[in-house]
N, CA, C and O atoms as CSV, one atom per row, in Angstrom:
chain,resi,resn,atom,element,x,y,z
A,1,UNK,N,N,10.168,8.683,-22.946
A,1,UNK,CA,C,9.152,8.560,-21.928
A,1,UNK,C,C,8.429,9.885,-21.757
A,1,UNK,O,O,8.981,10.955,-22.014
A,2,UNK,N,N,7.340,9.800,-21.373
A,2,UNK,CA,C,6.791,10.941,-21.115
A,2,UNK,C,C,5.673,11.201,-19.476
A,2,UNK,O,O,5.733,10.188,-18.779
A,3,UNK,N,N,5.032,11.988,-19.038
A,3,UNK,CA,C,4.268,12.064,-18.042
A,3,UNK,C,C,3.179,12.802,-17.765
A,3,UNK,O,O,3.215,13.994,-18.069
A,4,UNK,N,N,2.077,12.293,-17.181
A,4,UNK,CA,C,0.522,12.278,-17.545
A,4,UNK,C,C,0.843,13.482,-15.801
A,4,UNK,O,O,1.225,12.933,-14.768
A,5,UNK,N,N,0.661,14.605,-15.838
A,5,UNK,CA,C,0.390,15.410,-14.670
A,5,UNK,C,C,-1.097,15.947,-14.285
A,5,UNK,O,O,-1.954,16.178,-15.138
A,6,UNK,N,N,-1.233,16.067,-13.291
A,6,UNK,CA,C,-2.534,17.266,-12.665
A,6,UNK,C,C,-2.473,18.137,-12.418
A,6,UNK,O,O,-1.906,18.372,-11.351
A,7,UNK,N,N,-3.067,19.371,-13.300
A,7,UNK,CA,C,-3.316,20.406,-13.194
A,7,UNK,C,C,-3.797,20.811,-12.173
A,7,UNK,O,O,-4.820,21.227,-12.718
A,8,UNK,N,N,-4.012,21.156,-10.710
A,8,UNK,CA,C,-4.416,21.405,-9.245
A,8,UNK,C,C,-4.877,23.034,-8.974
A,8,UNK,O,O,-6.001,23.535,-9.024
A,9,UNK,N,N,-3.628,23.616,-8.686
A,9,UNK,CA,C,-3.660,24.951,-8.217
A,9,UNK,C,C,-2.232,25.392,-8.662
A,9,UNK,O,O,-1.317,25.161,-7.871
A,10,UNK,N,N,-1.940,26.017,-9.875
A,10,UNK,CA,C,-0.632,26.652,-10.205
A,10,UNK,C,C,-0.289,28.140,-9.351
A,10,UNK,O,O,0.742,28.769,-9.592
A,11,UNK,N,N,-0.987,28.458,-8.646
A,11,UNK,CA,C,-0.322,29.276,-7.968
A,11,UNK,C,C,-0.527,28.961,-6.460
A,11,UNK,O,O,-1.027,29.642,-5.565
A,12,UNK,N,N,0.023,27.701,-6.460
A,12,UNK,CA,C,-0.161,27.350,-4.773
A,12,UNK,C,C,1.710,27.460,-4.326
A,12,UNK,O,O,2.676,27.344,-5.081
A,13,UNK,N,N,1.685,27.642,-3.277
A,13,UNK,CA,C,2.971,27.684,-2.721
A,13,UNK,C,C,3.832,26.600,-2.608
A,13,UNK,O,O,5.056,26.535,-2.717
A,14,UNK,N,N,2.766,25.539,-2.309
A,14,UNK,CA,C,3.220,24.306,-2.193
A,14,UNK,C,C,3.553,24.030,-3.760
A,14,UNK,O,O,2.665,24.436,-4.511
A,15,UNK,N,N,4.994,23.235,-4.579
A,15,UNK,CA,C,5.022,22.956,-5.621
A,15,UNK,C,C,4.824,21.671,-5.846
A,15,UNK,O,O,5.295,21.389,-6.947
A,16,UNK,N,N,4.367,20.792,-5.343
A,16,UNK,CA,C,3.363,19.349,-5.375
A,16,UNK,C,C,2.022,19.797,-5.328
A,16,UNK,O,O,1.397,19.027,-6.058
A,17,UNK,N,N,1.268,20.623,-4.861
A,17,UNK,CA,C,-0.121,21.511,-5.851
A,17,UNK,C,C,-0.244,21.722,-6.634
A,17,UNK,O,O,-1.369,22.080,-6.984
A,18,UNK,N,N,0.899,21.665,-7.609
A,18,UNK,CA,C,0.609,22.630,-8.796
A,18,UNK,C,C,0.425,22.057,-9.967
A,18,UNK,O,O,-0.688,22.297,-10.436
A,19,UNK,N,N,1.302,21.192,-10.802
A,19,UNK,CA,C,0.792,19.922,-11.384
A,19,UNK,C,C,2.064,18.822,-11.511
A,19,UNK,O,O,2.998,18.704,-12.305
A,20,UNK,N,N,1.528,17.928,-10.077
A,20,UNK,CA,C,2.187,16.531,-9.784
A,20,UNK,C,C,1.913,15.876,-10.970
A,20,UNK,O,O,0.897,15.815,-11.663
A,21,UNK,N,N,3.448,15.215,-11.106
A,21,UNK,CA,C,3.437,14.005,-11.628
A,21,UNK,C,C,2.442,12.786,-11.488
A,21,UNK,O,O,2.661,12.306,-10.376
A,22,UNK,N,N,1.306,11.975,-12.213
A,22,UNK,CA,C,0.834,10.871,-11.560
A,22,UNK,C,C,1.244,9.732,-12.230
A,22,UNK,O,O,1.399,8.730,-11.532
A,23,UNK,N,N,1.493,9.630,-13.629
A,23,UNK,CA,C,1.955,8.144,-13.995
A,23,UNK,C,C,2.816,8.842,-15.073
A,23,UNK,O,O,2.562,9.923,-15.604
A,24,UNK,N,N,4.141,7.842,-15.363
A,24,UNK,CA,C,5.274,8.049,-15.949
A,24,UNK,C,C,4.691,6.935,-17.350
A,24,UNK,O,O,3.896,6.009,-17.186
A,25,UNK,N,N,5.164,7.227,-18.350
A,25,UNK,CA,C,4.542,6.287,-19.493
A,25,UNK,C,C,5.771,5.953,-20.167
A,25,UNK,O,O,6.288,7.012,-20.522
A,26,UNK,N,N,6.602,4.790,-20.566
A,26,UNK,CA,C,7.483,4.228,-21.045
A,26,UNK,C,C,7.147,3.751,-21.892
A,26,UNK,O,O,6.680,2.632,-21.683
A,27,UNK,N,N,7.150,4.068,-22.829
A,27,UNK,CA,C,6.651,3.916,-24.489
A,27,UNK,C,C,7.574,2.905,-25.008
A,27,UNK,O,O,7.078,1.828,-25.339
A,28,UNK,N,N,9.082,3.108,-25.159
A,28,UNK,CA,C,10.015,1.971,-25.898
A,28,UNK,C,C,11.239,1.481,-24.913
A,28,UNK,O,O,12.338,1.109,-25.324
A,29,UNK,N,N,10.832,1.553,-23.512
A,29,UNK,CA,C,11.815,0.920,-22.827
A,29,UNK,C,C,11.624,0.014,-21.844
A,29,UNK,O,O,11.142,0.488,-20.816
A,30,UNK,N,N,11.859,-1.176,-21.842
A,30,UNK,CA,C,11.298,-2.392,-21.148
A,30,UNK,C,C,11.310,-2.106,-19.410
A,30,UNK,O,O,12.459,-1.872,-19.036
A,31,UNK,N,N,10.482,-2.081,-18.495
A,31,UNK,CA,C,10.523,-2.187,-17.669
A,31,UNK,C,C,11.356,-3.522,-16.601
A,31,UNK,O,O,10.827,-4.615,-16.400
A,32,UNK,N,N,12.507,-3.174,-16.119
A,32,UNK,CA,C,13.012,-4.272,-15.121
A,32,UNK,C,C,12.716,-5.294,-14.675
A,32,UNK,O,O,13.360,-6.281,-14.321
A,33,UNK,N,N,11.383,-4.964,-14.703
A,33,UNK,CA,C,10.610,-6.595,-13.845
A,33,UNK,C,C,9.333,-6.696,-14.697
A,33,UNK,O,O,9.002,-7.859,-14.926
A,34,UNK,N,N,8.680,-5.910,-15.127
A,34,UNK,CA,C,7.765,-6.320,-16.456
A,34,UNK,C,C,8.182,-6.227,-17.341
A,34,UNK,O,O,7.758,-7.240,-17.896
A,35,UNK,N,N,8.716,-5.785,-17.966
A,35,UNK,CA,C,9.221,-6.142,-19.132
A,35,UNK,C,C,8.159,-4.990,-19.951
A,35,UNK,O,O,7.639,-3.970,-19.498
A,36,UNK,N,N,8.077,-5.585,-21.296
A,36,UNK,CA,C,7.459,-5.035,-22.339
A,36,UNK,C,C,5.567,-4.827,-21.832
A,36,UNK,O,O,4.820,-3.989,-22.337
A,37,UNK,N,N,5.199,-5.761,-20.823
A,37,UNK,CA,C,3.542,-5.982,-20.365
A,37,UNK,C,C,3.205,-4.395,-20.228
A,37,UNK,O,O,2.315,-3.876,-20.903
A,38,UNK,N,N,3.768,-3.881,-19.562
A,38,UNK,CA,C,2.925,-2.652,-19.192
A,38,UNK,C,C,3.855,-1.280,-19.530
A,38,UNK,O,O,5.086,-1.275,-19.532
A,39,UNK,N,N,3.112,-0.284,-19.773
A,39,UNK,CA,C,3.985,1.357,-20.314
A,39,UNK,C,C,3.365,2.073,-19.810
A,39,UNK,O,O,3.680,3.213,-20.149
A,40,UNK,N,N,2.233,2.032,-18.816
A,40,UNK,CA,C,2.278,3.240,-17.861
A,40,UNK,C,C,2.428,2.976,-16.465
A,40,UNK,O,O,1.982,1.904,-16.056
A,41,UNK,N,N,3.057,3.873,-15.540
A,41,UNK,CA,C,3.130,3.083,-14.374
A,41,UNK,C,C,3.445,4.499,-12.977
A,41,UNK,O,O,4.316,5.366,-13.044
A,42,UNK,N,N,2.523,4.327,-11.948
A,42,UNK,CA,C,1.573,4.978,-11.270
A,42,UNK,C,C,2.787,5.808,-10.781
A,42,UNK,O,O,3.700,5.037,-11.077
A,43,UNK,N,N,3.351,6.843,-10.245
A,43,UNK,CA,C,4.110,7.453,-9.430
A,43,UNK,C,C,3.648,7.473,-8.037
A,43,UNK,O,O,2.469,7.262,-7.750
A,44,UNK,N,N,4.752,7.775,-6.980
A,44,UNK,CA,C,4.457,7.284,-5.385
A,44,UNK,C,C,3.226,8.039,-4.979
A,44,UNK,O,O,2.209,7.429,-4.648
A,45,UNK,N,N,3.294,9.486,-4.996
A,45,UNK,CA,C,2.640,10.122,-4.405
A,45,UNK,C,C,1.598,10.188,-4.705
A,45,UNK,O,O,0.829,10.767,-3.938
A,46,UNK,N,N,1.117,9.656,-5.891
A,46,UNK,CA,C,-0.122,9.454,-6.053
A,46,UNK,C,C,-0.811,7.507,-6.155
A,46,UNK,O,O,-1.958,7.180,-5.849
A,47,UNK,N,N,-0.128,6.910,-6.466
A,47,UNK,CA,C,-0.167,5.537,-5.882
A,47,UNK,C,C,-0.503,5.417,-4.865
A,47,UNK,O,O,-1.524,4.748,-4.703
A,48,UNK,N,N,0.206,6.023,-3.626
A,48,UNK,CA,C,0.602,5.597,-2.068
A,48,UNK,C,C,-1.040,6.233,-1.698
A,48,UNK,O,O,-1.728,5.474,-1.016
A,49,UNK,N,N,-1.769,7.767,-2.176
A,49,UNK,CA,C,-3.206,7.704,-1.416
A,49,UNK,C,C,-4.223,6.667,-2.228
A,49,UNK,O,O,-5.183,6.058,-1.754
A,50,UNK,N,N,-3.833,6.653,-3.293
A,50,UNK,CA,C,-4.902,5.663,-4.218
A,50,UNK,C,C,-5.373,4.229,-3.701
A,50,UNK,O,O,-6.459,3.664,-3.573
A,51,UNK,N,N,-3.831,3.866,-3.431
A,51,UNK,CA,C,-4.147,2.127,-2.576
A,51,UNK,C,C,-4.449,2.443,-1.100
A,51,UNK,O,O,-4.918,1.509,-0.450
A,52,UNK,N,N,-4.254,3.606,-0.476
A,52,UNK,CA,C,-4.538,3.797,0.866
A,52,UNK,C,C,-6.414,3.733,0.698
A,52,UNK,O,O,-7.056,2.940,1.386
A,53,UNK,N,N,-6.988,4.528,-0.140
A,53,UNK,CA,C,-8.184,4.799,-0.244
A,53,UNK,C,C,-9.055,3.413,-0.469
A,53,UNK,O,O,-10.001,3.193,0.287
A,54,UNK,N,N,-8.719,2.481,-1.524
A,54,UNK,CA,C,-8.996,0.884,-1.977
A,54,UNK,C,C,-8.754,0.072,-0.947
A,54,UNK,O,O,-9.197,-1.070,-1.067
A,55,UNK,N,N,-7.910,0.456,0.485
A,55,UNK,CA,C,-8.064,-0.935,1.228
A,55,UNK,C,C,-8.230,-0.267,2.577
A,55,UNK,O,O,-7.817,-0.704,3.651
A,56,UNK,N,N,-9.157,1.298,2.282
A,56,UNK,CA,C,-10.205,1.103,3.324
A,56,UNK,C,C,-9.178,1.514,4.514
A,56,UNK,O,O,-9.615,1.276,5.640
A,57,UNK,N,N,-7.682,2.183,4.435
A,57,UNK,CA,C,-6.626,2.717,5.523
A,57,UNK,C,C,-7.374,4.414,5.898
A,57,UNK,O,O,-7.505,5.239,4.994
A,58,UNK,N,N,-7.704,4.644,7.019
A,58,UNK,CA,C,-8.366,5.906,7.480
A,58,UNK,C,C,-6.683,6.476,8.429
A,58,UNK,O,O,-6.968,7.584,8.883
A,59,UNK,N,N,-5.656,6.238,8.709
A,59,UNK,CA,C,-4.872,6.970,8.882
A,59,UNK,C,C,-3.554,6.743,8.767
A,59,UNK,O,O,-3.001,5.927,9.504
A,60,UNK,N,N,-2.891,7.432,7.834
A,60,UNK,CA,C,-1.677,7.099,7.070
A,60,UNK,C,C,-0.410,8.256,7.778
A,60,UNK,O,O,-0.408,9.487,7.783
A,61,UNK,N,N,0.472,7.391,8.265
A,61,UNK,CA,C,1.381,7.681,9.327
A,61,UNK,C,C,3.290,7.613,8.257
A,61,UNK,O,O,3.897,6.606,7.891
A,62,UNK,N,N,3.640,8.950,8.094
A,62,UNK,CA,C,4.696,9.051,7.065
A,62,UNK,C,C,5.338,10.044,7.912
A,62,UNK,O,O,4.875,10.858,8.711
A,63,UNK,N,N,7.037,9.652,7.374
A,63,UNK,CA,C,7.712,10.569,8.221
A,63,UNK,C,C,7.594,12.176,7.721
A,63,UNK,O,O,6.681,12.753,7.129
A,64,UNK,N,N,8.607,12.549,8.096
A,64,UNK,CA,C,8.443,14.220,8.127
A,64,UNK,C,C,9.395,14.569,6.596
A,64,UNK,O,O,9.183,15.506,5.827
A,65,UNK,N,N,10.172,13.798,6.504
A,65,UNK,CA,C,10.343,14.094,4.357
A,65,UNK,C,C,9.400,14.007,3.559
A,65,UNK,O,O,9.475,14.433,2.406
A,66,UNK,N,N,8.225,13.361,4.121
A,66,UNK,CA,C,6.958,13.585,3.125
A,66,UNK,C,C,5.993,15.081,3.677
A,66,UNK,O,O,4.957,15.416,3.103
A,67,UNK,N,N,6.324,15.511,4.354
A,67,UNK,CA,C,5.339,16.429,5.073
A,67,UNK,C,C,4.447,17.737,4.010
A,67,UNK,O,O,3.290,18.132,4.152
A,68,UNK,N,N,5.433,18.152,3.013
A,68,UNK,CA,C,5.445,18.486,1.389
A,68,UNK,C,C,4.600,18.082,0.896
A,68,UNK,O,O,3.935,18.941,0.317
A,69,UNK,N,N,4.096,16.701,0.789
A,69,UNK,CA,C,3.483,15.846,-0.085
A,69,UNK,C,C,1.806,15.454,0.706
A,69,UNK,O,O,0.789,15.024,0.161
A,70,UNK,N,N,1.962,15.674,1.602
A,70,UNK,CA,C,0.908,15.515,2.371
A,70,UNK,C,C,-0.220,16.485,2.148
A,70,UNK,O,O,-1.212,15.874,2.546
A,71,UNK,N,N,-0.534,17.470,1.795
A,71,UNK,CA,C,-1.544,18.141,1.351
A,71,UNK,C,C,-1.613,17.294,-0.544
A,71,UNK,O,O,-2.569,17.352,-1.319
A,72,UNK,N,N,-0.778,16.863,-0.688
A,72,UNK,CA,C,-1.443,16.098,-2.071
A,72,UNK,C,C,-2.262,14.699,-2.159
A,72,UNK,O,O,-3.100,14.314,-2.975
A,73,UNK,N,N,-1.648,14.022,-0.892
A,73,UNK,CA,C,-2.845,13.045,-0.304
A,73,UNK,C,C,-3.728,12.946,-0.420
A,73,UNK,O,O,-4.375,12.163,-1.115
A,74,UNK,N,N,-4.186,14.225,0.660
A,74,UNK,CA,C,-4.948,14.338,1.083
A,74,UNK,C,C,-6.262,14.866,-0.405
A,74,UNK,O,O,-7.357,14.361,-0.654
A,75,UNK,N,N,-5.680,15.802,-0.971
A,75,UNK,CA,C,-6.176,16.215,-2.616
A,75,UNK,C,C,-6.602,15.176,-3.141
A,75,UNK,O,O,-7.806,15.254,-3.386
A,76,UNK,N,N,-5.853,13.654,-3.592
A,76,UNK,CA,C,-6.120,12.877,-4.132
A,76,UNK,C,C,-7.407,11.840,-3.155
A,76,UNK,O,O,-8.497,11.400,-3.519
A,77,UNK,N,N,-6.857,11.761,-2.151
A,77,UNK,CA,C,-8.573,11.311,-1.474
A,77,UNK,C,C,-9.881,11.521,-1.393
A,77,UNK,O,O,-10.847,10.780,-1.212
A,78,UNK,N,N,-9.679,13.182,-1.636
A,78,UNK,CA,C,-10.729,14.300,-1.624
A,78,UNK,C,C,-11.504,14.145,-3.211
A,78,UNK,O,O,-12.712,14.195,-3.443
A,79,UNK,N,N,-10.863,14.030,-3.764
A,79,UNK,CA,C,-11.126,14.129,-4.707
A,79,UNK,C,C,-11.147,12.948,-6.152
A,79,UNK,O,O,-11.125,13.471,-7.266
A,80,UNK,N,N,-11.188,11.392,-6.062
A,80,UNK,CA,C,-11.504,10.796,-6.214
A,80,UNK,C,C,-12.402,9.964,-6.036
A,80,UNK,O,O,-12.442,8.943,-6.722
């Protein structure tokens, strides 16, 4: 398997700035519930602002273990 990252800001403090994971690619191993159909497949933190942005959600309410991840959100909203 391998993984498609974003290059952002490598010298940001935050280490989800720097280059997040966005989709994991499974080349020769069947996925659990798809099966063989699909080999790339979206990671959370960038999934979770992508579909927030497509159905039109203006405020996204996550506990405080994501608090880290939250300036990458916000990146991916900004910037799509």
């Amino acid at each position: 398997s391998a993984v498609l990252r974003l290059k952002i800001d490598m010298a940001s403090p935050n280490m989800n700035m720097r280059d997040p994971a966005i989709y994991r690619i499974k080349r020769n191993a069947p996925h659990p519930q798809t099966g063989d159909k699909w080999k790339v497949y979206p990671m959370y933190d960038y999934a979770h602002s992508l579909t927030d942005a497509f159905e039109g959600i203006t405020h996204s309410l996550c506990t405080t273990e994501f608090e880290a991840h939250r300036p990458l959100y916000e990146w991916v909203l900004e910037n799509t």
